[in-house]
N, C-alpha and C positions, 0 to 999 in steps of 0.2 A: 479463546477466540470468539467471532462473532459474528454475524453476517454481516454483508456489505451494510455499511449506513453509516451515522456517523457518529464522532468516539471522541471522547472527551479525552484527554492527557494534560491533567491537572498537576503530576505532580514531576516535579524537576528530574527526567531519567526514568520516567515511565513511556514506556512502548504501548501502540493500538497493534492487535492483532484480528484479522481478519479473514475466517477461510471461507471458500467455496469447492463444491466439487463440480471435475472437467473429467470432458472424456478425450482420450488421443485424437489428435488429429484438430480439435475443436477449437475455434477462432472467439478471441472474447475480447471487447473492449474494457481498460479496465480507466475510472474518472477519477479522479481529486479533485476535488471543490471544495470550496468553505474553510481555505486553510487559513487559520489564527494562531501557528503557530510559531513565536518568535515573530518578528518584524525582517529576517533577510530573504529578499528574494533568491538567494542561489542557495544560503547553505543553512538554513533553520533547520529543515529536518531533512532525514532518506527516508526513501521509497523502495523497496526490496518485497522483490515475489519468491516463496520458498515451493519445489519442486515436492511431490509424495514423500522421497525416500530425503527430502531435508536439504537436498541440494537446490543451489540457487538457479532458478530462471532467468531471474531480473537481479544483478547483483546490485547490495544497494548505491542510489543514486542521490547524488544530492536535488532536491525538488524547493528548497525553501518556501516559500506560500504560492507561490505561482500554481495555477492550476494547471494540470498535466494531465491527456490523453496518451493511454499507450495501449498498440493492436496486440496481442498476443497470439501465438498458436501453441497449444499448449501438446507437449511430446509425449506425454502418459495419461493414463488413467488414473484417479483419483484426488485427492483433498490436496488443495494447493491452501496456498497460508499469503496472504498481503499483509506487508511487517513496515507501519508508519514509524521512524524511531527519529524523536524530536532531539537536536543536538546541544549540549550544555546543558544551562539549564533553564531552555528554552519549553514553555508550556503553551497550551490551546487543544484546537480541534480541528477537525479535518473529516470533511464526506466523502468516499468511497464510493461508486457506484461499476457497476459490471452487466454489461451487456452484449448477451450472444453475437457474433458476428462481426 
């Protein structure tokens, strides 16, 4: 994984991962921008936030290149995981970005 920013997915069936740590109770915007990857608006790639213990927050969503705002609150303490996973064999990139509140 990696910090928020953004992540190349060059090759056909490769996944960006992405972690941050949160604390309970704590409110975070999370961004997609700059998505290149595949050409479909609804189903090039998912969007999925993985919880500490691996369970899902956000289970994955189709996002295709559209940029997507999503408010989070996040239910525990510690390393959360944002899992971009580009569908077929659909390749590009995508920025991430995460801010408090």
């Amino acid at each position: 994984g990696c910090a928020p920013g953004s992540a190349p997915m060059a090759t056909p069936g490769q996944n960006a991962r992405f972690v941050f740590a949160g604390v309970a109770g704590q409110r975070v915007s999370l961004g997609l921008s700059q998505v290149t990857v595949g050409t479909s608006t609804c189903c090039s790639m998912k969007l999925s936030v993985v919880k500490p213990d691996g369970t899902s927050l956000v289970y994955p969503t189709y996002v295709g290149t559209r940029a997507v705002t999503l408010g989070l609150q996040l239910p525990v303490t510690g390393v959360y995981a944002v899992v971009l996973d580009p569908q077929g064999a659909d390749t590009g990139s995508a920025t991430v970005t995460l801010v408090p509140g």
